[in-house]
Structure formats: C-alpha cells, structure tokens
N, C-alpha and C positions, 0 to 999 in steps of 0.2 A: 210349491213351484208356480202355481197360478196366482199368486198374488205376490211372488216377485215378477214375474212375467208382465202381469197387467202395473204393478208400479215403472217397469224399466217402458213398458211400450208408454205411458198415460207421460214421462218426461220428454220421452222421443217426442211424440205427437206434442204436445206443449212447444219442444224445442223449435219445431218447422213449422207449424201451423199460427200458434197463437202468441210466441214471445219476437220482441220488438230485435233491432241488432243490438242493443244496449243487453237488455234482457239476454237474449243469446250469448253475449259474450261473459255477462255476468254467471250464467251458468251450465257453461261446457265443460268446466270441472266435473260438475255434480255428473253431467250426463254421461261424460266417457271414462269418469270412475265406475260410475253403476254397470255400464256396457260390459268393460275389462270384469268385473267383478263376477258378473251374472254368468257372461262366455268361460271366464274362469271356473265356476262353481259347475255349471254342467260339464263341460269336460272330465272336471276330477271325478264327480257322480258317476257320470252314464258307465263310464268303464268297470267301476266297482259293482252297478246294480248287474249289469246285462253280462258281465265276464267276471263272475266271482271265481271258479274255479282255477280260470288262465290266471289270474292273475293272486289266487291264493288270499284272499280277502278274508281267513279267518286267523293266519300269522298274526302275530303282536307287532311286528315290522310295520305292515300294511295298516293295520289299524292306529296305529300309533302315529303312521303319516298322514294317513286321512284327516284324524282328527286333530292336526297339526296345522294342514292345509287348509281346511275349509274355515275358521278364523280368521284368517290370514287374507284366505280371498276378501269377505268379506268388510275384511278392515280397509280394502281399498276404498269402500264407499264414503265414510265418516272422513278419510283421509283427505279424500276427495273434495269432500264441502270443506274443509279447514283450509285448503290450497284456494278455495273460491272464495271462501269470508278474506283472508289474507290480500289477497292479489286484485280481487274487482270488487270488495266493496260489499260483498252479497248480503250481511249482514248488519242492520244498522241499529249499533246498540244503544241510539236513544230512545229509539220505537219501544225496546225491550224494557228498558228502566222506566220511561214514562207509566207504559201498562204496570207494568209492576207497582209502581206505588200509588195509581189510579184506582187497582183492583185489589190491592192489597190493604188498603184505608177504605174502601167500601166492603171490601166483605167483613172487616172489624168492627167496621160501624153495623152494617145490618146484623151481625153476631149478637152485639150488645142491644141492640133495639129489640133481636126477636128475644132473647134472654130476659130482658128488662118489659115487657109486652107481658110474656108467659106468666111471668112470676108476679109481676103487679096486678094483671088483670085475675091472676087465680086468686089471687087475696079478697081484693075487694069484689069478686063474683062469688067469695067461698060460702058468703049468710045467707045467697039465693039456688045455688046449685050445688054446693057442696066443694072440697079440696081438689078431687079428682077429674073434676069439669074438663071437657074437651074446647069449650066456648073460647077460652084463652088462648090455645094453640089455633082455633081457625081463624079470628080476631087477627094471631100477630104474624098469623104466614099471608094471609090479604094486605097486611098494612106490609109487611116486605115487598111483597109484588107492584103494590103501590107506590112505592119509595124508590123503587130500586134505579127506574132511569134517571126522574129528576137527581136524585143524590149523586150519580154516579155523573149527571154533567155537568153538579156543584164543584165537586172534586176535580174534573178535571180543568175546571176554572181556575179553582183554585193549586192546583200543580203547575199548569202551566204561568199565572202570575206570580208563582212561587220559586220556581227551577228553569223555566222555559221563558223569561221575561221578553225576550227578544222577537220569538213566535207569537208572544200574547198580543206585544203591542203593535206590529203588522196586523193579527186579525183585526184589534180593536180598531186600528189606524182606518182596515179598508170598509167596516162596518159602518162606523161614524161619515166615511165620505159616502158610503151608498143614502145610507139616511138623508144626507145633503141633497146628493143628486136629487131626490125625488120632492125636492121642495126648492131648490134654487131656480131663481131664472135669470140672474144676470151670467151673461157669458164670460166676462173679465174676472167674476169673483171666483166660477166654475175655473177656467182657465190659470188660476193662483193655486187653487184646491187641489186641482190635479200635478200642481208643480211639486207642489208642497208634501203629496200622498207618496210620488214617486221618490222624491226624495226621502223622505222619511223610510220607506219599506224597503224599496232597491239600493238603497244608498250608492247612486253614481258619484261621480264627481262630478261633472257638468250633467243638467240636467235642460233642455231646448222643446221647446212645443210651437208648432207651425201648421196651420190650416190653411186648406186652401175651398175656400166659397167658390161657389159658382157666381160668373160675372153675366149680363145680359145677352152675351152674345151664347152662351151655354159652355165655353171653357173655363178650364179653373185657374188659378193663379194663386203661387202659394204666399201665404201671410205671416210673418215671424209676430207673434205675440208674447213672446213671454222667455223667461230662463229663469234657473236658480243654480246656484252652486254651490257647493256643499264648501 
C-alpha cells in the first residue's frame, strides 16, 4: 500500500508542480485512472480487513468477489494510459523503435566482441598462462567498457542516416552552419547561410530576414536583406 500510495502521490505532485499544460493534459488520463483505481482498491480492502465478521469474508461469495474486483480495479490504471497514448499523443513510437534498434545492434555487437575477445585471447594467452586463464575475461570486459559509448553513438549515426534521414540531415544541416558561423565574417554570405539553414530544416514556404542596425542618432531602422522561397 505504501508504494502504490507514494507512486499515486509522486504523479499528483508531478501533475501540479512540475508538468507543463501540455504535459498536463498529456497525462490526466494516467493520473485520474490511478486516483479512481487506488480510491477504488481501498475502499473494497478497508471493509474486508477491519469488518470480516459483518461482512462474512470467509463465504466463497465474498471471496470470490473480492478476488473478482480487485483486478478490475486495478485494470483501470493500464486502461488509463491506453486512453492517454490514444487521444494526446503520450507515447511516441519513434523514440521506442529508434532505442530499440540502437540497443538492440549494440548489445549484439558487444556480445560478439566479448565472445570473440574471451575465446581469441584464451587461445593465444593459453602457451603462457594456461586454458583456464581469467586474463581473457578481464582483457574483454575493459575493452566492452571501452567501446561501449563510442559504438553506441556510431550506431546511432548510423540508424538515424539509415531510417531517420530527415532528423539526420537537419542535425547535420545545423552542425555544418555552426562551424561556418565561427569562421565567417562576411555579413551577406552569413545572411544566405541563414536563409538557406531555415529553409532547408523548417521548410516554410516563404522564408524573409530583416535587421535592423542601429543608425547614429541611436534608433534602429529595419533593413530587408534577404528572402528565399521554397
């Protein structure tokens, strides 16, 4: 009971404190399935713990309802988040499939590297230490530990220019213009760069950039430089 207690209060407190209106609305499902659920489950309990006699709580009736009901309550919760994936969005299954084959093709690969590590290094360690040597096993769990972030943001390079092409090439688009930024200094070429970034990532349909410098007397005055359109 204390750890559904502290999970229903830890979404209360979440729901009013820390989540956004978006957030909020994305998940009042979850929170007034859990409520109804929880208020339900004590109610059926308290009566059966603290009035078993009144209420005959060793009948086959009784038990037979109990243990009918308290499923039931609790299926509101699960219910709950399916009405919230459903209707606002709460769950976003590319996030899901990404990791999945992110994590799923890196733990295959380190499998086979610690596999491939173990068995190679016992061999050729076997004419100095023997078959049973532990050197192999510490050898290929340091070289996993070593591997394991580079490879895992090789992979997701390569997933996302794989299946996510359109995410890839916005990073790569805003990447390449920061590297610009920090070595350009005409304004006119910056001012193309920037036409050209938005266009490419945002894809408007009109795209306009206008600045406004300050003039000698200290007010600004705005300046149309530039458009692109898609």
């Amino acid at each position: 009971m204390g750890l559904v207690l502290g999970m229903l209060g830890s979404q209360i407190y979440r729901y009013r404190r820390v989540s956004n209106p978006r957030q909020q609305r994305q998940t009042k499902w979850v929170v007034a399935g859990s409520v109804v659920a929880v208020c339900a489950l004590f109610g059926l309990l308290t009566p059966l713990f603290f009035f078993p006699r009144a209420l005959g709580t060793s009948s086959p009736f009784i038990l037979s309802l109990a243990s009918a009901l308290v499923p039931l309550t609790m299926l509101l919760i699960p219910l709950s988040i399916g009405v919230a994936v459903l209707r606002s969005g709460l769950f976003d299954i590319d996030v899901v499939i990404n990791r999945a084959l992110v994590y799923g093709s890196l733990t295959a690969t380190l499998v086979l590297v610690y596999v491939g590590g173990v068995v190679g290094l016992q061999r050729l360690l076997a004419p100095l230490f023997g078959e049973s040597n532990q050197l192999a096993i510490v050898a290929s769990t340091l070289a996993i530990a070593a591997l394991f972030n580079p490879l895992r943001r090789r992979i997701q390079r390569i997933i996302d220019r794989r299946f996510y092409r359109k995410k890839y090439d916005v990073r790569r688009t805003l990447e390449d213009f920061s590297a610009r930024l920090r070595d350009e200094t005409d304004l006119e070429q910056l001012n193309a760069d920037l036409l050209s970034v938005i266009s490419t990532t945002m894809q408007p349909a009109p795209v306009s950039l206008w600045l406004t410098p300050a003039n000698d007397s200290g007010r600004h005055r705005s300046k149309y430089v530039g458009e692109a359109t898609e």
